[in-house]
C-alpha positions as CSV (number, residue, x, y, z in Angstrom):
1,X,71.4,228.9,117.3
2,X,74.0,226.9,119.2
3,X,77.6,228.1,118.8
4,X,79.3,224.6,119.5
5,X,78.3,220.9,119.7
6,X,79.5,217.9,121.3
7,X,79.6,215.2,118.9
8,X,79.2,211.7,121.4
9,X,79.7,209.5,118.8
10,X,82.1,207.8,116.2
11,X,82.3,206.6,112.8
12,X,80.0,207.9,109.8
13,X,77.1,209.4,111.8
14,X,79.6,211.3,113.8
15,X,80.8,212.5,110.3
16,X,77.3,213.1,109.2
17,X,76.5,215.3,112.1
18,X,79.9,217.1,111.9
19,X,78.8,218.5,108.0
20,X,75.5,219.9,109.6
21,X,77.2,221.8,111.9
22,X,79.7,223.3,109.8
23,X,76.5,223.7,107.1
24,X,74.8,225.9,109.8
25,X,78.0,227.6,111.0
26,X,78.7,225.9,114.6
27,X,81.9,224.4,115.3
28,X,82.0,220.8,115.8
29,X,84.1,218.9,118.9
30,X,84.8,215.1,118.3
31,X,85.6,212.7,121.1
32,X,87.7,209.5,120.3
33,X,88.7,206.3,121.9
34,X,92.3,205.2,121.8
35,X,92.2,203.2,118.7
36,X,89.8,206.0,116.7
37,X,92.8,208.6,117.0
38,X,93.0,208.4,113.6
39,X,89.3,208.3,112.8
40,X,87.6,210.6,110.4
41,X,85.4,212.4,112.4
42,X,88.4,213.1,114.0
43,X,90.0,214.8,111.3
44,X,87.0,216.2,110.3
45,X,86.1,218.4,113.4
46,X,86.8,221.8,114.7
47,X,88.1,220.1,118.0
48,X,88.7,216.6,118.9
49,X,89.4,214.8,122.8
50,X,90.6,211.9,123.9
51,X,88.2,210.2,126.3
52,X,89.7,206.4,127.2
53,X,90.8,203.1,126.1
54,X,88.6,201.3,123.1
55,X,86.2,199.5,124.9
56,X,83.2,201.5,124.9
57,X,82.4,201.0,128.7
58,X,85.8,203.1,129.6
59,X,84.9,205.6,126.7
60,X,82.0,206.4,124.7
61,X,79.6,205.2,127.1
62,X,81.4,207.1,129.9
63,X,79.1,210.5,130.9
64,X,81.1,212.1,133.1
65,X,84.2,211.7,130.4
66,X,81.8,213.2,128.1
67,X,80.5,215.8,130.3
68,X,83.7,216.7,131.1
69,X,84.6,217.4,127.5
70,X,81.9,219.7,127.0
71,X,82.6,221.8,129.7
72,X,86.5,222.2,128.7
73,X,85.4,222.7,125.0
74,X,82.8,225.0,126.3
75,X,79.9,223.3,124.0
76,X,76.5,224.5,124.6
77,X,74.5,221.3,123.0
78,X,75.6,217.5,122.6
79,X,74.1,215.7,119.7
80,X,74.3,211.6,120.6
81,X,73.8,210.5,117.0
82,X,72.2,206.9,117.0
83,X,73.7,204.3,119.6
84,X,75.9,204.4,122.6
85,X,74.3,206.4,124.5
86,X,71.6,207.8,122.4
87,X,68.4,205.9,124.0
88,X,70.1,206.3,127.7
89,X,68.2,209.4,129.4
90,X,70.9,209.5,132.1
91,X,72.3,211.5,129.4
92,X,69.9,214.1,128.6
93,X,69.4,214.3,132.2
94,X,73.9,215.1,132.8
95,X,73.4,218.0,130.2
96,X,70.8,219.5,132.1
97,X,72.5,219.0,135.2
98,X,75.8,220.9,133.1
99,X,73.6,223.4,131.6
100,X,73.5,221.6,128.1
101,X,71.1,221.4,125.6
102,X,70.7,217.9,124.7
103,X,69.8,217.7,120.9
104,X,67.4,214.6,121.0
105,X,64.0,214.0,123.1
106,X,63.4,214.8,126.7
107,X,64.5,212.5,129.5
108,X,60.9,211.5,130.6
109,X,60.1,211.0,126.7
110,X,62.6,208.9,126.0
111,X,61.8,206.6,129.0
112,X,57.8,206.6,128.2
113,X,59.1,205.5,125.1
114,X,62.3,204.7,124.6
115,X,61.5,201.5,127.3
116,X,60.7,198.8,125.0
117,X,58.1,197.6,127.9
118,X,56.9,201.2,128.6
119,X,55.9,201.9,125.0
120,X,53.9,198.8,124.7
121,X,52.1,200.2,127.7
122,X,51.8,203.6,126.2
123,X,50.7,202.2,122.9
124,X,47.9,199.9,124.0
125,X,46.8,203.6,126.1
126,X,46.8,205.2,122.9
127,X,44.6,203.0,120.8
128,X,47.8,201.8,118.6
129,X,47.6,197.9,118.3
130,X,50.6,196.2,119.7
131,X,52.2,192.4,119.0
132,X,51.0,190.4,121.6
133,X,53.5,189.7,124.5
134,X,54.6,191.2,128.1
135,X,54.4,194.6,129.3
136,X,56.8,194.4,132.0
137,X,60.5,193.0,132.1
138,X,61.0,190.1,132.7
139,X,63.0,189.4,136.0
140,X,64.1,185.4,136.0
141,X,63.1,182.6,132.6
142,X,60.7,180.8,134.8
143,X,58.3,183.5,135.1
144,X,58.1,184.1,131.6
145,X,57.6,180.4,130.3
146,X,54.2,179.8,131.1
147,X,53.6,183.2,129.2
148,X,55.7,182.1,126.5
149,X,53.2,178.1,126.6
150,X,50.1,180.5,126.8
151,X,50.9,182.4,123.4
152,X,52.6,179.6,121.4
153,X,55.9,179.2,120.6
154,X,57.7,180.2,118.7
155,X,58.4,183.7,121.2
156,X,60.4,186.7,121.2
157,X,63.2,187.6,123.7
158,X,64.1,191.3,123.3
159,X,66.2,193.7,125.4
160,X,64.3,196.7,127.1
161,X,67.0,199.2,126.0
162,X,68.0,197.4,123.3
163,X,67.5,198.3,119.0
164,X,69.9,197.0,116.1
165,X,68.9,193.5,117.0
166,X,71.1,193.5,119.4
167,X,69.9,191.5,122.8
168,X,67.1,189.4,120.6
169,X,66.7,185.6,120.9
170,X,63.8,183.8,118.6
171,X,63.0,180.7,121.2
172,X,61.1,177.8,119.6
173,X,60.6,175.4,122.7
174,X,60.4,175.4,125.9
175,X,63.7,173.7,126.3
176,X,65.6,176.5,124.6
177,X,64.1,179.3,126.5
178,X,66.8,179.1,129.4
179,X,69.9,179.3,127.3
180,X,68.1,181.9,125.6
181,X,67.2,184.2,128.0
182,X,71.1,184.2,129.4
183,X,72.4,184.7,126.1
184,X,70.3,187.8,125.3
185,X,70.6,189.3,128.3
186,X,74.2,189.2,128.4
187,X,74.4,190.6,125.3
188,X,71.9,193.3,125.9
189,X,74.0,194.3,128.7
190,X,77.1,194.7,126.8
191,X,75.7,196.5,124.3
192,X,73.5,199.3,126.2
193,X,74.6,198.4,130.0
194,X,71.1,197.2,130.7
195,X,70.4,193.0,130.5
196,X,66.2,193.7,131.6
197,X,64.6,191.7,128.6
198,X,60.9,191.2,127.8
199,X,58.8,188.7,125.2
200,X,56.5,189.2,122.7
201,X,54.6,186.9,120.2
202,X,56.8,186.1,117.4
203,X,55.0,186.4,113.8
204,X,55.9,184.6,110.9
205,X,57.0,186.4,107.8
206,X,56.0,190.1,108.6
207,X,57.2,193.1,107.0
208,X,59.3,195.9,109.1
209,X,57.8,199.3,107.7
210,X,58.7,202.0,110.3
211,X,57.4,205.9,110.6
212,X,59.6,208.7,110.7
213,X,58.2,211.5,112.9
214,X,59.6,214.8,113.7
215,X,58.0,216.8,116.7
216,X,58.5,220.4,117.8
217,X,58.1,222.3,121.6
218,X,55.8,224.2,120.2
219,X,52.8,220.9,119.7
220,X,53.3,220.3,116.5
221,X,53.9,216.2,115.9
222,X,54.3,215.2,111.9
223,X,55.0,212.1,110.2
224,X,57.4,212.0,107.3
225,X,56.3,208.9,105.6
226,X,57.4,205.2,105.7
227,X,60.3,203.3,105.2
228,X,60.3,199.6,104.3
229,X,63.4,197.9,106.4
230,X,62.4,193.6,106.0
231,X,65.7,193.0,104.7
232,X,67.1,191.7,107.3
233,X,69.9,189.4,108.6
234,X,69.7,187.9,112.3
235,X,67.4,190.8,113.4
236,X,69.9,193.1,111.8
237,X,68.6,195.5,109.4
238,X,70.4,195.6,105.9
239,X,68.6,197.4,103.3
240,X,66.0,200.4,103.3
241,X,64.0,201.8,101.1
242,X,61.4,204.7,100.9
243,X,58.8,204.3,100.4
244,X,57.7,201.2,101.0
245,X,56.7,198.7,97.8
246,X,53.8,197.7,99.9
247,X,51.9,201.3,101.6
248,X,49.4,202.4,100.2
249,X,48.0,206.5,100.7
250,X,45.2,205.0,103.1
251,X,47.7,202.5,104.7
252,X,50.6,205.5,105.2
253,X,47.6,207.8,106.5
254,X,46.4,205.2,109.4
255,X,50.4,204.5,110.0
256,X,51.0,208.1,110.5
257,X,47.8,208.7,112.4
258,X,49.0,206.1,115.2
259,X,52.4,207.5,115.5
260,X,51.7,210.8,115.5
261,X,48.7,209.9,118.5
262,X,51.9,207.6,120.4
263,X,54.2,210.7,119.7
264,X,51.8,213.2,121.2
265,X,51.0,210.8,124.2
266,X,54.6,210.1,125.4
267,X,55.2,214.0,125.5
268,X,57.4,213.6,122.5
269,X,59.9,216.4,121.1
270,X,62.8,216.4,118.0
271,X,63.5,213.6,115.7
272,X,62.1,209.5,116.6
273,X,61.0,206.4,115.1
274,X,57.6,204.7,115.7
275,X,58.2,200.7,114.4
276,X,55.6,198.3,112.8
277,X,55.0,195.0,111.6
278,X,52.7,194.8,109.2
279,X,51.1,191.2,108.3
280,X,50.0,189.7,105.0
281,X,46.6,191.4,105.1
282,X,47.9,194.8,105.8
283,X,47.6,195.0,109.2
284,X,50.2,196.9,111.4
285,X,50.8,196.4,115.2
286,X,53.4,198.7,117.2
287,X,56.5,196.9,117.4
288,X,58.8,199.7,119.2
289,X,60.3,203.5,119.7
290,X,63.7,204.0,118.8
291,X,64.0,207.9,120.9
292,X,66.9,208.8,118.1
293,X,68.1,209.2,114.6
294,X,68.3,206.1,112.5
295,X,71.0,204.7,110.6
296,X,69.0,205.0,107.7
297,X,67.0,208.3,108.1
298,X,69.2,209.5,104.6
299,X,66.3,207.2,102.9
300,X,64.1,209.9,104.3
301,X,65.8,212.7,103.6
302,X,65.9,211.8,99.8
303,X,62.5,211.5,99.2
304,X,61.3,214.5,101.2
305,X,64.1,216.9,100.8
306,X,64.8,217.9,104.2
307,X,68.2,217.8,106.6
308,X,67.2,215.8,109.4
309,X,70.0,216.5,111.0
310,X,69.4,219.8,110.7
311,X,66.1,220.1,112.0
312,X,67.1,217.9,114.9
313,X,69.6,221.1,115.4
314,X,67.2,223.5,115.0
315,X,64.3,222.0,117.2
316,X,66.4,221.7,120.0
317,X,67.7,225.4,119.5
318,X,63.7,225.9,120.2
319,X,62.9,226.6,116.5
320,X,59.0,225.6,115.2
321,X,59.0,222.7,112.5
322,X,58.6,224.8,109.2
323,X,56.0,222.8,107.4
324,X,52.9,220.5,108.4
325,X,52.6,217.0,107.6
326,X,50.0,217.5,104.8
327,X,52.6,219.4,102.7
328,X,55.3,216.5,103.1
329,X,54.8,213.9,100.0
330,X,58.0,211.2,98.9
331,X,59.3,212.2,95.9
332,X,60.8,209.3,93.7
333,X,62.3,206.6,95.6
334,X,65.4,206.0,97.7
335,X,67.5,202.9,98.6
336,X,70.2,202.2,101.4
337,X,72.5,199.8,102.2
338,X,75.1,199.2,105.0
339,X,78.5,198.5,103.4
340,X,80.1,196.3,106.5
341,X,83.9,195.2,107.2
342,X,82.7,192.0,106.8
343,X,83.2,188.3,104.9
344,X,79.9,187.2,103.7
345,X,81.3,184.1,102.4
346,X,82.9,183.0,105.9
347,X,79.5,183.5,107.8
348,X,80.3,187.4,108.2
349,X,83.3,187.4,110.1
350,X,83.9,190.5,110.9
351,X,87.2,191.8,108.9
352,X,89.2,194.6,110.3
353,X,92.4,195.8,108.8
354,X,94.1,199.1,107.0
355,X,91.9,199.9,104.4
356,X,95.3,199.9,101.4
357,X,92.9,201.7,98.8
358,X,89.1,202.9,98.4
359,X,87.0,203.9,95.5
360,X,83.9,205.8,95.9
361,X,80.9,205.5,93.6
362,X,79.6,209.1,92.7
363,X,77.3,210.2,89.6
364,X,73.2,210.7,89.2
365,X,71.3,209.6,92.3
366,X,74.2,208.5,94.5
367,X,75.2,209.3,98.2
368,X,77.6,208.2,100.1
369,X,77.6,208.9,104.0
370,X,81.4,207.4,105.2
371,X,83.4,207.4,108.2
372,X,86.8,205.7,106.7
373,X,89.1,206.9,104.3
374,X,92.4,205.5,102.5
375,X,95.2,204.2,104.8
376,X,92.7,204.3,107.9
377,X,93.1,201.0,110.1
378,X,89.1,199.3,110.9
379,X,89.2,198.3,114.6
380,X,87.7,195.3,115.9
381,X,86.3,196.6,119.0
382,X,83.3,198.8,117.6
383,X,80.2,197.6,115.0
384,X,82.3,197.2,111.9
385,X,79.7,199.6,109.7
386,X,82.2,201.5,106.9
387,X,79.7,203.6,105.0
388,X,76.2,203.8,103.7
389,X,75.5,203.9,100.3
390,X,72.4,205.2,99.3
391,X,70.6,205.9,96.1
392,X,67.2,207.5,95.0
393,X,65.6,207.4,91.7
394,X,62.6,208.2,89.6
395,X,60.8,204.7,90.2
396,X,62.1,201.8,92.5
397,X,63.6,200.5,89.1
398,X,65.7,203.4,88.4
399,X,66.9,203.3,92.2
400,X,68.0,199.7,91.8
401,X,69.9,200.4,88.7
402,X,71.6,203.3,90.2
403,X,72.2,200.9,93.2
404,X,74.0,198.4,91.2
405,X,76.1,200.9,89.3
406,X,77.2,202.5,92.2
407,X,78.5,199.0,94.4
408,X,80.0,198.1,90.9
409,X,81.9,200.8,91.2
410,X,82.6,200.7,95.2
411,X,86.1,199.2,95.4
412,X,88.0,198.5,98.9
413,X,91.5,196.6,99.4
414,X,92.8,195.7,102.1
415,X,89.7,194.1,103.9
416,X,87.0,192.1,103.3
417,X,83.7,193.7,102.4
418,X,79.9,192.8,102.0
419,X,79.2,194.6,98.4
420,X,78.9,190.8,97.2
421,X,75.6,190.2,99.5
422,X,73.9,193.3,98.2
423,X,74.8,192.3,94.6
424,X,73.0,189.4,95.2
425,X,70.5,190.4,96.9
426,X,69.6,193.1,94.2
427,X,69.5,190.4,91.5
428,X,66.7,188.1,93.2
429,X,63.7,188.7,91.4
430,X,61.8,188.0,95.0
431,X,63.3,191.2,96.4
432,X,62.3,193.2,92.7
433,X,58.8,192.0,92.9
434,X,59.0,193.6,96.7
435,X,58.1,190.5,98.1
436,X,60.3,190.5,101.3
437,X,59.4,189.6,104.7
438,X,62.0,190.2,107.7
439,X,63.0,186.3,107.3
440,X,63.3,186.2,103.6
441,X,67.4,187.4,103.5
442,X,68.3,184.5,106.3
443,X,66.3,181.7,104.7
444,X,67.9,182.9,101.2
445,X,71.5,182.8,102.9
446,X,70.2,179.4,104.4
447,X,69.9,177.4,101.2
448,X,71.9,174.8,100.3
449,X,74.7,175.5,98.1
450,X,73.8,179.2,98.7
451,X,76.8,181.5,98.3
452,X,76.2,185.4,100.0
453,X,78.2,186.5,97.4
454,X,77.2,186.4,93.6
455,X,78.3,183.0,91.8
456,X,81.8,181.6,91.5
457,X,81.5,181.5,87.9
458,X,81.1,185.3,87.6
459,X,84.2,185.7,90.2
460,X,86.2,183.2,88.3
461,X,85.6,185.5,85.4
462,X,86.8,188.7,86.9
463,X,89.6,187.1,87.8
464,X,91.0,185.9,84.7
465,X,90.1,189.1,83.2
466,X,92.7,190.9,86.4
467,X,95.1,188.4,85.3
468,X,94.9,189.1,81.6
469,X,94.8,192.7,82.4
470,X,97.8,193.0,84.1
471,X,99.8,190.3,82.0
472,X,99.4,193.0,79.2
473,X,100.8,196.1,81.3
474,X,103.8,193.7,82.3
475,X,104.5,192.7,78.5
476,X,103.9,196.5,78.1
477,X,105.9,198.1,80.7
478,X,108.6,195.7,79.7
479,X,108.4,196.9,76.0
480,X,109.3,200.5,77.0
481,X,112.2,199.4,79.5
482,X,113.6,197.5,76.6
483,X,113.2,200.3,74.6
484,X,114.2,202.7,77.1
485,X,117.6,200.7,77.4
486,X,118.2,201.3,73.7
487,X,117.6,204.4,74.0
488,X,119.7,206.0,76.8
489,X,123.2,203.3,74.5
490,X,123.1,206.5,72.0
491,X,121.8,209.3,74.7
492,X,123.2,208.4,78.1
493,X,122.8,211.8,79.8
494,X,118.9,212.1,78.9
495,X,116.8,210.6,81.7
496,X,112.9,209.2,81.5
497,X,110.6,212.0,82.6
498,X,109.0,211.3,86.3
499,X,105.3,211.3,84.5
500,X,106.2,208.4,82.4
501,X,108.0,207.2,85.3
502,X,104.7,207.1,87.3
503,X,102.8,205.6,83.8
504,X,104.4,202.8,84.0
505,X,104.3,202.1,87.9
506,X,100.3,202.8,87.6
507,X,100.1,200.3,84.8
508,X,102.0,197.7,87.1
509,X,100.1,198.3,89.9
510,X,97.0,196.1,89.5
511,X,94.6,198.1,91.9
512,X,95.1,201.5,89.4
């Protein structure tokens, strides 16, 4: 087993793989920008290194800075975590070249892949059925218009390197394909330093249900089951859920089957991600690869068990997996969502700020996987992701309830948050039927009137019941002052004790 890890990451899934490694006995080295000094994952570690300013292109995109790092902190492995540079196989390639064990796929895997262009290719090789649309990038808009005429509108725009929904334009004319095409590739190149996009068939209403697979050096490929992820906003995934309300044994079987057969094909080896849509009539086509661990894998990890992280750690070490896919059956169900620095009722501005106080959920079925704490400042250079909250019950019912308990009791001051959305969105009998669709959270934020947040009337409430709360602590806090006062006339020289001292500040103080 490895003896120390470089961490190339930030945030909560730096955290998360920081707690594996200190489970399995390896020390741990953070790297940090200038403004993530103070960072948890910084605290958290055995080690920790400065590595540049906050933009991401002077820091945590930066190999050599990371390279570097791992050769001072004399590493012997570098776990990417999900982002950054966790789908760029100039990466795994530098910790070869250093003599580093890259904890993640193989350079030419991730590239047969990890290419959103390259796995269509390798897909429709393999006998997996794909979304209709381009195999190659697409170099300038005018060559990809008449494909875009010969499909029907409306068409896809998607980066090559991209994933998180980042670099993705929907175009729904000819006349906004130009405009569309610039934006997305500008903002596929800020995002993964790549702005090739190419274009696929856009269906209407599909559900996102993606396969977990885990694959060894050794040849052995498994699948770990579904998770459902058509909760989305703006291509941006926002709840997940496992399994999916929709699978069925024979429909998980032929899902698993196809990603196993794309896993095998594209030379595949530790932890990946094989994407579908899946249409009305339960039919699936291969949407992408994403060569990495996901945000949500804890979903996963609920139902089945197992420490992905873990095993990521272990594969790469050159262990065997230690079970076959025929032994691997969800247990229960789990439920995830991404708790954001974010304003959902002013279009989701993005809300950074010191975080002045923070209450965690805890109790039956309840996770929590942070990256923040109390007193710790949210930058606004990086994805503004706080935590993910996830919970797993008996039944999808169970889950739900735990869910709701749990963001009832999530409480953070200081900056805005987007615990209202999920409120909402876990009160919409739609979504506790199951029947979502990867459109169904925008055209719910898109009716009139509609509020991301639960109703005015039930915030209104609240509030008067704050203001009546703490209106009674005043009256109260001034009834012992008065009597203190009368007190210390007859008994000057006997002073208030510090714990009732501190009663009566936590009384005042309308966030105890």
């Amino acid at each position: 087993m490895f003896k120390k890890i470089l961490i190339a990451n930030r945030g909560e899934i730096a955290v998360r793989i920081l707690r594996a490694c200190r489970e399995l006995g390896i020390r741990s080295v953070a790297v940090f920008s200038e403004v993530d000094r103070k960072s948890l994952h910084v605290r958290l570690a055995d080690e920790a290194y400065p590595i540049g300013p906050a933009p991401s292109r002077e820091s945590y995109l930066r190999i050599d800075k990371l390279m570097d790092v791992a050769r001072r902190a004399g590493c012997d492995a570098v776990h990417p975590g999900y982002g950054f540079l966790a789908e760029n196989a100039a990466l795994p390639r530098a910790c070869a070249d250093a003599g580093l064990t890259f904890i993640g796929p193989p350079p030419e895997a991730m590239e047969a892949l990890g290419s959103k262009t390259a796995g269509r290719q390798l897909a429709r090789r393999s006998d997996v059925p794909i979304v209709p649309g381009t195999n190659d990038a697409i170099e300038k808009p005018e060559d990809a218009k008449p494909l875009a005429l010969d499909m029907g509108y409306p068409v896809l725009l998607k980066a090559v390197a991209g994933g998180g929904g980042k670099g993705m334009r929907i175009v729904y004319s000819d006349a906004e394909f130009d405009s569309a095409f610039r934006d997305a590739s500008s903002e596929a190149m800020n995002a993964f330093g790549d702005a090739r996009l190419y274009l696929e068939k856009y269906l209407e209403r599909p559900r996102h249900v993606e396969i977990q697979i885990f694959a060894d050096s050794h040849g052995r490929v498994v699948s770990l089951g579904e998770r459902e992820c058509s909760v989305q906003r703006r291509h941006q995934k926002v709840i997940e859920e496992a399994p999916s309300p929709i699978v069925t044994p024979d429909l998980r079987k032929k899902m698993g089957d196809a990603a196993v057969r794309l896993a095998r094909a594209g030379g595949y080896v530790n932890a990946g991600t094989v994407e579908f849509l899946v249409d009305a009539h339960l039919n699936f086509y291969f949407l992408e690869v994403n060569t990495r661990l996901q945000v949500e894998h804890p979903v996963t990890e609920q139902v089945t068990g197992l420490d992905l992280v873990k095993l990521q750690i272990a594969i790469a070490a050159g262990h065997r997996l230690p079970f076959a896919w025929e032994s691997i059956t969800p247990r229960g169900h789990a439920m995830e969502v991404r708790l954001y620095a974010e304003d959902p009722d002013n279009n989701f501005f993005p809300s950074p700020g010191k975080i002045l106080s923070c209450h965690v959920p805890s109790g039956p079925g309840i996770r929590l996987d942070d990256g923040v704490y109390e007193g710790w400042t949210v930058p606004n250079d990086y994805d503004p992701l706080l935590s993910k909250l996830i919970a797993w019950g008996n039944s999808r019912e169970e889950t739900i309830a735990r869910l709701r308990r749990a963001l009832e009791e999530y409480v953070v001051t200081g900056i805005k948050t987007n615990t209202g959305l999920f409120r909402r969105i876990l009160a919409e009998p739609d979504f506790l039927r199951g029947e979502i669709h990867t459109k169904w959270l925008d055209e719910l934020l898109g009716r009139p009137g509609s509020a991301a947040s639960p109703s005015c009337v039930e915030t209104s409430g609240t509030a008067a019941s704050d203001a009546a709360a703490i209106a009674a602590a005043l009256w109260q806090a001034n009834q012992w002052d008065r009597n203190s006062c009368l007190s210390s006339s007859s008994a000057d020289s006997v002073q208030p004790s510090r714990w009732k001292l501190e009663g009566r500040r936590a009384q005042l103080d309308p966030e105890s």
